[in-house]
C-alpha positions as CSV (number, residue, x, y, z in Angstrom):
1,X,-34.4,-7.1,9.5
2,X,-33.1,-3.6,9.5
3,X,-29.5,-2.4,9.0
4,X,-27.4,-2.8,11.9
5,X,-25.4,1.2,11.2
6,X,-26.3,3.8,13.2
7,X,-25.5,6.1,11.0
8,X,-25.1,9.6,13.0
9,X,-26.1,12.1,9.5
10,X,-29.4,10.3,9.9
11,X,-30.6,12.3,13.4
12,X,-33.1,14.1,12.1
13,X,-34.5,11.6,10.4
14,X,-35.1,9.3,13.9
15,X,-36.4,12.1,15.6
16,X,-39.5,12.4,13.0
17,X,-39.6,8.8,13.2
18,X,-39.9,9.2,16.6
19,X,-42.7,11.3,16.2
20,X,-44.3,9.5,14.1
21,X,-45.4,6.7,15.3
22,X,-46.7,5.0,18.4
23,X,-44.6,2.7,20.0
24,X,-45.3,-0.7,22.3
25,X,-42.3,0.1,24.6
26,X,-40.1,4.0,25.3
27,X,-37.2,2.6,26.8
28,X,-35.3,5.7,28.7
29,X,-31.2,4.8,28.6
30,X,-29.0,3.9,26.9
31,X,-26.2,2.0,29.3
32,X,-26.1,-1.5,29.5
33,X,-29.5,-2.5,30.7
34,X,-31.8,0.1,28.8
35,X,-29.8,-1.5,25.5
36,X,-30.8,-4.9,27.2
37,X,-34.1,-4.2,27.1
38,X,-34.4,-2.8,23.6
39,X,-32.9,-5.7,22.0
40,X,-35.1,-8.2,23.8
41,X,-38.0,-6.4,23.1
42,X,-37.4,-5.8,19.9
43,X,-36.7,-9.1,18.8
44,X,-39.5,-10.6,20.6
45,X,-41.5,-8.7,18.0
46,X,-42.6,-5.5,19.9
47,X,-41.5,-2.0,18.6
48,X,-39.5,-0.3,20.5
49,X,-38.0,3.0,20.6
50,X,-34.7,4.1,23.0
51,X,-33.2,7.2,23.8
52,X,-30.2,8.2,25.4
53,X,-29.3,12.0,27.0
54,X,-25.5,11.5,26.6
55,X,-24.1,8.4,24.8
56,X,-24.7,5.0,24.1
57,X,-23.0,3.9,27.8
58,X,-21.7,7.3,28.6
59,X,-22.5,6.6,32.4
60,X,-21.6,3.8,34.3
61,X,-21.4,1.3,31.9
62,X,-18.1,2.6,30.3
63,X,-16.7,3.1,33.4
64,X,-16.6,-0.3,34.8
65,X,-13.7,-2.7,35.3
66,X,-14.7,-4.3,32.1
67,X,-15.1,-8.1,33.3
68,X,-18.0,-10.7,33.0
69,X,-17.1,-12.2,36.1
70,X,-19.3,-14.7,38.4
71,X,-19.2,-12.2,41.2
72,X,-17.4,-14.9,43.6
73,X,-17.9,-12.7,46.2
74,X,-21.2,-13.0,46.9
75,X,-21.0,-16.7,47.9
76,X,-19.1,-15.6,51.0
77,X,-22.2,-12.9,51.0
78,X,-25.0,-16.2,51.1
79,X,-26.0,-14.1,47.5
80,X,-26.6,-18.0,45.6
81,X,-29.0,-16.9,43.2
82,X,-26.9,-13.8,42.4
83,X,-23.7,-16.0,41.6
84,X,-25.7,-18.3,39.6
85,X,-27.5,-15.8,37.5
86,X,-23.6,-14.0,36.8
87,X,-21.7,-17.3,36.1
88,X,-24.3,-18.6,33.7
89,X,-24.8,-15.4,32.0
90,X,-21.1,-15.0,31.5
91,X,-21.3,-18.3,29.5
92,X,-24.4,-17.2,27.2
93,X,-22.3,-13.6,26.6
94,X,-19.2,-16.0,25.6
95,X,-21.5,-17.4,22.8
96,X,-23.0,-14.8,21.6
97,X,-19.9,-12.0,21.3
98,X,-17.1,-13.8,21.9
99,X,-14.9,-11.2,20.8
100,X,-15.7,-9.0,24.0
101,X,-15.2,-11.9,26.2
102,X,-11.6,-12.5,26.3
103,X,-10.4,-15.5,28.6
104,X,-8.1,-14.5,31.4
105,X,-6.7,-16.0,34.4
106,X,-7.3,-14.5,37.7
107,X,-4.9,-15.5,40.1
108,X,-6.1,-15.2,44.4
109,X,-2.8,-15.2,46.1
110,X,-3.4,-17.6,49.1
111,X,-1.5,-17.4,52.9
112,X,-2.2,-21.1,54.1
113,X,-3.9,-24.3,53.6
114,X,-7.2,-23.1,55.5
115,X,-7.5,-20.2,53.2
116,X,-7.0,-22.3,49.8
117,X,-9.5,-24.8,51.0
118,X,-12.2,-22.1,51.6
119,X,-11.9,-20.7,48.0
120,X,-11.4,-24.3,46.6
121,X,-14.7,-24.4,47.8
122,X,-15.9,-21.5,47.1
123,X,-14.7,-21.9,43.5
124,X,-16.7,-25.4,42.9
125,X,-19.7,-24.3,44.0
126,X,-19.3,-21.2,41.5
127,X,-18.4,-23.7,38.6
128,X,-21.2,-26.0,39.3
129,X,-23.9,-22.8,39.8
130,X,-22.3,-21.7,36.4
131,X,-21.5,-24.7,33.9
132,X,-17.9,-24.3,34.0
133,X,-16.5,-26.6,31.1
134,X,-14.2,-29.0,33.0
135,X,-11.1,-27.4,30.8
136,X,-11.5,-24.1,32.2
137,X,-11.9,-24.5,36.3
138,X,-9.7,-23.2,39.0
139,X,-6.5,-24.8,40.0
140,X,-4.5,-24.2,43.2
141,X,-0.7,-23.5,42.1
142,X,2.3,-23.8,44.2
143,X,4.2,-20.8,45.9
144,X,7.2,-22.0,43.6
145,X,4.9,-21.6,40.7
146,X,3.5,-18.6,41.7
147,X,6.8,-16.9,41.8
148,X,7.7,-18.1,38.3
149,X,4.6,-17.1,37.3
150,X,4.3,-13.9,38.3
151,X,7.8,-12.9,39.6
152,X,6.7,-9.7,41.1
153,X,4.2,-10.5,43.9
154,X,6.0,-10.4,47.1
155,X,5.2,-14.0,48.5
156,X,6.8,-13.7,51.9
157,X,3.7,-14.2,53.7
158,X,2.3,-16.4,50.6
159,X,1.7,-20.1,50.9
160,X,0.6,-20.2,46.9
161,X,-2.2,-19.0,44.8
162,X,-5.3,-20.6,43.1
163,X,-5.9,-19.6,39.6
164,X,-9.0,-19.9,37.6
165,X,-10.3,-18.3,34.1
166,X,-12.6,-15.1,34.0
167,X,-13.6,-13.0,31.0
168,X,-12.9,-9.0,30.3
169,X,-14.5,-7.2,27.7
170,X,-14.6,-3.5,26.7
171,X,-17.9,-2.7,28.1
172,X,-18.7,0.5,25.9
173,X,-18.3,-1.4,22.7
174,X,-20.6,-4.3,24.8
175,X,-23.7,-1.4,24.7
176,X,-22.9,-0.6,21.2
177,X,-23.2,-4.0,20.3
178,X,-26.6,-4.8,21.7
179,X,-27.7,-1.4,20.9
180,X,-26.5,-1.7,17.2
181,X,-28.4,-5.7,17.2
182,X,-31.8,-3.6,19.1
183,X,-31.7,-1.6,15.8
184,X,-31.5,-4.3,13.9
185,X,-34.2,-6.1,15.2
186,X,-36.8,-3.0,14.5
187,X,-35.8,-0.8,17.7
188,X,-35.4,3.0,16.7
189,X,-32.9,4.5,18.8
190,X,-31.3,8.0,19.5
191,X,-28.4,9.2,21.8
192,X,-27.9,12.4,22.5
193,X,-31.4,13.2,23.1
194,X,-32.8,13.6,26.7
195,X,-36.5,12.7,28.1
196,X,-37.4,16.2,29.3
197,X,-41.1,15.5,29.5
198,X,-43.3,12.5,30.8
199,X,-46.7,12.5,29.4
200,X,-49.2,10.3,29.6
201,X,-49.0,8.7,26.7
202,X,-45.3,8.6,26.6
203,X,-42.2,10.8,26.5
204,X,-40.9,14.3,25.3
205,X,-37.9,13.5,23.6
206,X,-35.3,17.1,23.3
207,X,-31.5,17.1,21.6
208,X,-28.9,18.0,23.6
209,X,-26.3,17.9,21.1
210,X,-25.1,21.9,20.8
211,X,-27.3,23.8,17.9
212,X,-29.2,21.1,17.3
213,X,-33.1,22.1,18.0
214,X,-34.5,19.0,17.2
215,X,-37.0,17.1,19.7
216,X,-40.0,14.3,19.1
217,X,-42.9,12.9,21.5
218,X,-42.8,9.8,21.4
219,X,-46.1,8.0,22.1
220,X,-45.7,4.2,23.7
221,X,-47.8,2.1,25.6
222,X,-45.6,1.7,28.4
223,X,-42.1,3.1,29.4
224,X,-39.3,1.7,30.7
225,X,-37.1,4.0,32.8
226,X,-33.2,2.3,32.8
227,X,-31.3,5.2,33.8
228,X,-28.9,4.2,36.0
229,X,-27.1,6.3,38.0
230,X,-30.2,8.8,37.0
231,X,-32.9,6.2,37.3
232,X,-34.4,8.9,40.5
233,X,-34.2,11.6,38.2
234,X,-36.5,10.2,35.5
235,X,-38.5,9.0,38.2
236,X,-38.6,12.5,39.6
237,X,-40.4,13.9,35.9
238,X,-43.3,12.1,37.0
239,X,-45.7,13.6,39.2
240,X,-45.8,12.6,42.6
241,X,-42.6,10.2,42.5
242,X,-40.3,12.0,44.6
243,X,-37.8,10.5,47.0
244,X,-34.4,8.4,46.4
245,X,-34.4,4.9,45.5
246,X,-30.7,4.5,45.2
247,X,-27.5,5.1,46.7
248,X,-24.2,6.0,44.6
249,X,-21.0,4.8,44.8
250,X,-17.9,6.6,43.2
251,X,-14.8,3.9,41.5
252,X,-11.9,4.8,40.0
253,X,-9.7,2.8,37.7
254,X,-6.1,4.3,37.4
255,X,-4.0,3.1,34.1
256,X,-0.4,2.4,34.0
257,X,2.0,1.2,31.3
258,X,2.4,-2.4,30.8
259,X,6.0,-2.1,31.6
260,X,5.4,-0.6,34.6
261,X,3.4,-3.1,35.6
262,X,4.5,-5.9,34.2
263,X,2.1,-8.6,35.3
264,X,0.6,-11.5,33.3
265,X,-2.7,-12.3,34.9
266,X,-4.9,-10.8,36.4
267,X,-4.2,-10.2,40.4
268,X,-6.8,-9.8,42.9
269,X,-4.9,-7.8,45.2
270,X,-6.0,-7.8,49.2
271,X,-6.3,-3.4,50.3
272,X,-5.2,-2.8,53.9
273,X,-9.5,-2.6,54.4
274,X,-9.4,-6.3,53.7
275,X,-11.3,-5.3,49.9
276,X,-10.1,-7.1,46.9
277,X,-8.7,-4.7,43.9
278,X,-7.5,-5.7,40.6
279,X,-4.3,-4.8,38.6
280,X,-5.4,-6.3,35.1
281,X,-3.0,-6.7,32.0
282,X,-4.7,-5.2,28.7
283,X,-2.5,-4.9,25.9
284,X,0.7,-2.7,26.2
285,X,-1.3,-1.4,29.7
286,X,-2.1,-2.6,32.9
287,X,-4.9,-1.4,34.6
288,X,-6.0,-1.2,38.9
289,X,-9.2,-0.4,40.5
290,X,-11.6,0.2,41.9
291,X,-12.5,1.9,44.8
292,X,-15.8,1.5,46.6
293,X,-17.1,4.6,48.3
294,X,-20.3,6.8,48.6
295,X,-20.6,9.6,46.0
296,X,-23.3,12.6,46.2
297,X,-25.0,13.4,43.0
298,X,-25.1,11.2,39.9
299,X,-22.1,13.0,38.1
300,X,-20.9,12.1,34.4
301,X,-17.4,12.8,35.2
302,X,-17.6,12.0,39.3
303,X,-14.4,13.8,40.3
304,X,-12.0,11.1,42.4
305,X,-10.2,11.9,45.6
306,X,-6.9,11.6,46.1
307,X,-7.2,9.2,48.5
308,X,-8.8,7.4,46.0
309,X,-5.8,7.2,44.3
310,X,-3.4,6.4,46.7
311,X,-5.6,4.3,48.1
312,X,-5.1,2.1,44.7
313,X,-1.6,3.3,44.5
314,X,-0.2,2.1,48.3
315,X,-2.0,-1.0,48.1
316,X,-0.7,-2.3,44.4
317,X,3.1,-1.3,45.9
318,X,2.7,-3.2,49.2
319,X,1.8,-6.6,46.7
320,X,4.3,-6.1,44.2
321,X,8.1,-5.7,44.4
322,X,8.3,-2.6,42.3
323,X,9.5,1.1,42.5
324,X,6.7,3.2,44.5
325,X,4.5,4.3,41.5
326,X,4.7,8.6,40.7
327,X,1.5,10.1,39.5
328,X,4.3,10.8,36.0
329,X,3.7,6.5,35.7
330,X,-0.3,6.9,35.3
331,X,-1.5,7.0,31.4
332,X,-5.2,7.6,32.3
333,X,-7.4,7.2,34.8
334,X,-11.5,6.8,34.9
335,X,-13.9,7.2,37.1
336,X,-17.8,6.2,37.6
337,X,-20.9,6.1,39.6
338,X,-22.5,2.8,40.6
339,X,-26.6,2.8,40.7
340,X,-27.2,0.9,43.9
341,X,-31.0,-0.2,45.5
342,X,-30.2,2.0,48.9
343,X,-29.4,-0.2,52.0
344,X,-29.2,2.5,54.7
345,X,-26.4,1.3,57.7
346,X,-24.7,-0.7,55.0
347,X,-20.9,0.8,53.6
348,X,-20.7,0.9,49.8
349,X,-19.2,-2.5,49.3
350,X,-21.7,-4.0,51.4
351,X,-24.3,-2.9,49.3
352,X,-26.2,-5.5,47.4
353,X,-26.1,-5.8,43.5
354,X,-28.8,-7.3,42.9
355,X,-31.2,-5.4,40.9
356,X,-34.6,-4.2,41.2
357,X,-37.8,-3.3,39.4
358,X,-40.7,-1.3,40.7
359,X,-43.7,0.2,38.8
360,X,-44.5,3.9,39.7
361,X,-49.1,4.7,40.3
362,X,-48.7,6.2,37.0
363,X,-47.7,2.9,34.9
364,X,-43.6,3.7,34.5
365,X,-41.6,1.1,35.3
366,X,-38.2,1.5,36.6
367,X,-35.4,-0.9,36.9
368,X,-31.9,-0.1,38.7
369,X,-29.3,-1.6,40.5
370,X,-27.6,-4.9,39.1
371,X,-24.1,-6.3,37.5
372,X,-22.9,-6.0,34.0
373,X,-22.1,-9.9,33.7
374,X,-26.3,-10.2,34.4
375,X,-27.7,-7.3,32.0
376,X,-29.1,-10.1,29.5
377,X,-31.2,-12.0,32.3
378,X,-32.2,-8.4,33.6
379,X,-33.6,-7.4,30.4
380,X,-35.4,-10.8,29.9
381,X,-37.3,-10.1,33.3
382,X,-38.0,-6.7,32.4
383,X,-39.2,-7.5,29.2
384,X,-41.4,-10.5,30.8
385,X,-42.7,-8.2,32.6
386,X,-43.6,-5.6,29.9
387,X,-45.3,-8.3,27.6
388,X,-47.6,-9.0,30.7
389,X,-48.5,-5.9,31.1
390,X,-49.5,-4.8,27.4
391,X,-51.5,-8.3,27.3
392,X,-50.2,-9.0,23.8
393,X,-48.7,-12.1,22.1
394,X,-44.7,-12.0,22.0
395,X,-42.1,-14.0,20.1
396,X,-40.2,-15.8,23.2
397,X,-36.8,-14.2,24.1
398,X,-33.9,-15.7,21.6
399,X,-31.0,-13.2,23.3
400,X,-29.4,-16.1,24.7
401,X,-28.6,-17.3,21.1
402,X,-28.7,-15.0,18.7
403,X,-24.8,-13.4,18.0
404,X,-24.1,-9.7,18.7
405,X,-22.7,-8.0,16.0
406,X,-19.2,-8.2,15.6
407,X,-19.6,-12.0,16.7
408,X,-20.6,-14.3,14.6
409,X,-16.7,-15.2,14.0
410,X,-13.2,-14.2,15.2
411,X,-12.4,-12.1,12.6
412,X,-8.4,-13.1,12.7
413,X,-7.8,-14.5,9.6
414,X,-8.2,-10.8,8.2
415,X,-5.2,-9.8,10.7
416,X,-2.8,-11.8,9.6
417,X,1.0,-9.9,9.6
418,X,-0.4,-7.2,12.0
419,X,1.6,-6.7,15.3
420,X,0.3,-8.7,17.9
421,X,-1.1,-5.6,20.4
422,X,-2.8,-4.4,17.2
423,X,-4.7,-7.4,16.4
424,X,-5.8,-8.2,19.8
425,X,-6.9,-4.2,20.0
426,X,-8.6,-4.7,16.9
427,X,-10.6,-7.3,17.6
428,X,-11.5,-6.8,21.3
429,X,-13.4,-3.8,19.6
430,X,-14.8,-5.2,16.3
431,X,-14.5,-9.0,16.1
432,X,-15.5,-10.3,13.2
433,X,-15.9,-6.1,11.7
434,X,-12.1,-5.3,12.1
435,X,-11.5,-6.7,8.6
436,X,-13.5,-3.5,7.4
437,X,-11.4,-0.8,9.6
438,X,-8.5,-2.1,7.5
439,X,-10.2,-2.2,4.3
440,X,-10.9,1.4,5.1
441,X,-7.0,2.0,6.0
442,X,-6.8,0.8,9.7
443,X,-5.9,4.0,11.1
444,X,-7.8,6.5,13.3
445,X,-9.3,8.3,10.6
446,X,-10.6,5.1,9.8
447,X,-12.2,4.2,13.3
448,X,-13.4,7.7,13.4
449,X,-15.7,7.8,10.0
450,X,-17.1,4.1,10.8
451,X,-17.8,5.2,14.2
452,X,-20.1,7.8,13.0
453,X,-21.8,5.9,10.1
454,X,-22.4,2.6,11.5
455,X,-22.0,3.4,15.3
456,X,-23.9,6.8,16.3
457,X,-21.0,8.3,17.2
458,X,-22.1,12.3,17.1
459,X,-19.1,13.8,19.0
460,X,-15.3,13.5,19.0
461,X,-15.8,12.0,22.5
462,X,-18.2,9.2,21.7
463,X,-15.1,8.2,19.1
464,X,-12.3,9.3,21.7
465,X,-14.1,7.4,25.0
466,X,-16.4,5.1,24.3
467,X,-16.2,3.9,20.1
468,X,-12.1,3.4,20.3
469,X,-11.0,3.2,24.2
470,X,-8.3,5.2,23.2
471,X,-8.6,7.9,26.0
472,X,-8.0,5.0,28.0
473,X,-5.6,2.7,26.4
474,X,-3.2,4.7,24.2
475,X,-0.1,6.1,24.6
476,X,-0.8,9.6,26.2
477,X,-4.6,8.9,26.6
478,X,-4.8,9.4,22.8
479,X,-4.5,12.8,22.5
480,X,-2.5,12.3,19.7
481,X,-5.5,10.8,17.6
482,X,-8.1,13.7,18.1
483,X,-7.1,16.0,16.0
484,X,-7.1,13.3,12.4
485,X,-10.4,11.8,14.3
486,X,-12.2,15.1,14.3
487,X,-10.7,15.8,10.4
488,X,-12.6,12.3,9.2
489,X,-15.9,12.8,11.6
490,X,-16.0,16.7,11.0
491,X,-16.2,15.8,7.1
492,X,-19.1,13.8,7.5
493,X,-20.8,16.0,10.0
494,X,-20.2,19.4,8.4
495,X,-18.2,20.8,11.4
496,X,-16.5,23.9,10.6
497,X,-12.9,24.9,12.1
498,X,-14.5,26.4,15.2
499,X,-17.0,23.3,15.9
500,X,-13.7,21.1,15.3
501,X,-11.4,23.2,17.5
502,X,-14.2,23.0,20.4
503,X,-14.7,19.2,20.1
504,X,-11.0,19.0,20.8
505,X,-10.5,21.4,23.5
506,X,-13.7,19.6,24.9
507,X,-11.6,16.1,24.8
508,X,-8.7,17.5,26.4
509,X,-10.1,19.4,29.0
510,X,-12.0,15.9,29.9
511,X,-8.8,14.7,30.2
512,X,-7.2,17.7,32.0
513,X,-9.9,17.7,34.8
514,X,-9.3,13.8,35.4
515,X,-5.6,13.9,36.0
516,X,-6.2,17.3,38.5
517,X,-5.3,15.5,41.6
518,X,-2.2,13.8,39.6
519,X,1.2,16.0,40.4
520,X,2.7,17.3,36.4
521,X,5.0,14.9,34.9
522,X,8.1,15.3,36.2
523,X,7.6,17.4,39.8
């Protein structure tokens, strides 16, 4: 088995690697299902290589709203097999990483006894398709227990409630982790590093890190484009395979302090368009989303509207009795793209989520659409369906079992006399690791060094997004922790004070442009 560290000094070493050799399986992406598919592949004994243009989940799959849910849904939507595939899969993730699947309970606030009966229903069938565990399945709670509950939610027009457990997870750290275990298993991966070129026996693999002139072609038997968002663009390097397979949507999250928002479950929350949103509690924040709309051009940073964000904004204040929330009260906010199979007629929401594979004249094969909760079963088909098509003898898939770095235990016993927040930060993002972030002195600089020499991070924003959620979930979207994270990665990296200075006015202007729309604290 090979090291799990991605170690980011190693670069040009991967990229003659890359060139080197001739792989079974190029898999283009690196978001949740291209790191899917490398890990299955690679452990069912085929050698694999993966590159990535941005980051490691730089698209949508850090820009989720980081549950493994059961998609409930899609019952009312007749999607069975959908549900089934979801709630089972969010049982396998449980097992495997159970540090990025933290138990929660949703709560459904209910208006009368016809209502609560359809979701009681609703919520069997999703815990028989799923193999709830008896302990955790859905109970219908009493207006009086709502309001003690969650004192709140305006329950004038509220009969009660019916509560039942999901899982949240970070989902950047959820790539990393099945990225890091590809790796592991034999996979050679890369971020930062774009397929410019399709050839026919494989891909042109260029850098797109700044100064960095390094590139590889990478020969492979077959290649597996997982994209996402920019699954028609890598489709589009290939001649003759023009035209749109998907459709985008655009979703914004917007982050408020906990004490803002003081809520203690998570609340599915009813818009005035009859979609569900979420406010969800994480630590000393509380986070709403998402919206659901159609979004032109597969953007990294998709810029939101602002009726996006009063859209969140007006319908969390008409659930909760609370002050009307000032764009001053929002920490961060995020915003994605979601890689949909086109449904022309249908609105975003109606869109389906199932996923879909297709295989191009010229032998690529491309996969798009699909939930996080179902990226494991995804990559198992895909990879069926790779091992068919080379005609070789496989290992059979073992993802189902084998533990995701990070979670093989819960790491807590190494916490002990930490603050509470700290400890459940720390191990939402490391599990059974965190013990070595405070061996190493538990502080940012900390973070910052492992993320470049066991997690690939290249860039103060790989740390600042995606390696630490801290441009998310910190007080003041973390600006305060660039500058000593650039100090401990530019000392392994060898940036001087310019390179520094520009990875840090490239972090803040990220988080400039996304509060554009918000008014200046205190207008």
């Amino acid at each position: 088995m090979s090291s799990t560290s991605i170690d980011a000094r190693m670069r040009a070493r991967v990229f003659a690697e890359l060139e080197s050799r001739t792989f079974d399986l190029a898999v283009i992406g690196g978001g949740i299902t291209g790191a899917g598919i490398a890990r299955d592949a690679a452990m069912r004994g085929l050698s694999v290589a993966l590159v990535e243009a941005r980051d490691y989940a730089s698209g949508t799959s850090s820009r989720s709203s980081k549950m493994i849910h059961g998609g409930l849904r899609y019952l009312s939507q007749g999607d069975i097999a959908l549900v089934k595939e979801a709630a089972s899969e969010r049982q396998i993730l449980r097992r495997i990483a159970p540090h990025l699947t933290r138990l929660s309970p949703f709560l459904i606030p209910t208006t009368n006894m016809a209502m609560t009966a359809k979701l009681r229903t609703g919520l069997w069938t999703f815990e028989k398709l799923g193999g709830v565990p008896e302990g955790e399945r859905h109970e219908v709670i009493s207006l009086a227990e709502l309001q003690r509950r969650e004192p709140l939610m305006r329950t004038d027009r509220l009969s009660g409630a019916v509560l039942y457990p999901e899982f949240l997870t970070d989902d950047a750290r959820l790539v990393l982790a099945n990225i890091r275990s590809a790796q592991g298993a034999g996979a050679t991966v890369i971020n930062h590093a774009a397929a410019s070129e399709l050839i026919g026996d494989g891909l042109v693999a260029t850098s797109t890190l700044d100064g960095e002139n390094l590139a590889a072609r990478i020969r492979a038997r077959l290649v597996v484009n997982a994209a996402g968002a920019w699954v028609d663009q890598v489709r589009g390097l290939e001649t003759g395979e023009g035209g749109a397979r998907l459709s985008l949507s655009r979703g914004i999250h917007l982050v408020l302090p906990r004490e803002r928002l003081p809520i203690n479950a998570t609340l599915i929350i009813r818009a005035p368009d009859k979609r569900s949103i979420f406010a969800v509690p994480r630590g000393a924040f509380t986070y709403i989303g998402t919206t659901d709309v159609f979004h032109d051009g597969a953007d990294y940073w998709p810029e939101p509207t602002r009726e996006d964000i009063d859209y969140l904004l007006r319908a969390t204040e008409a659930a909760l009795t609370i002050d009307p929330i000032t764009d001053a009260d929002v920490v961060a906010l995020w915003s994605g793209v979601r890689p949909l199979i086109a449904q022309p007629g249908k609105k975003a929401n109606e869109v389906s989520r199932k996923d879909e594979i297709w295989t191009s004249p010229g032998g690529l094969i491309s996969i798009a659409g699909g939930k996080l909760s179902a990226y494991r079963a995804m990559a198992e088909r895909v990879v069926d369906l790779v091992v068919d098509r080379l005609g070789s003898t496989a290992l059979p898939c073992v993802t189902a079992d084998a533990p995701l770095p990070g979670g093989s235990g819960n790491g807590r016993d190494s916490l002990r006399g930490l603050d509470p927040l700290a400890t459940e930060r720390l191990i939402g993002l490391y599990g059974d690791e965190a013990e070595e972030i405070l061996g190493a002195g538990g502080d940012v600089a900390a973070e910052a060094s492992r993320a470049v020499t066991h997690e690939g991070a290249a860039t103060l924003e790989d740390y600042w997004v995606r390696r630490s959620a801290r441009a998310w979930f910190d007080r003041d979207a973390g600006l305060d922790a660039l500058a000593p994270a650039a100090d401990a990665m530019g000392a392994l990296l060898g940036w001087n004070d310019n390179a520094r200075a520009a990875q840090i006015a490239h972090c803040r202007r990220i988080d400039n442009d996304s509060r554009r729309l918000l008014a200046a604290k205190g207008e």
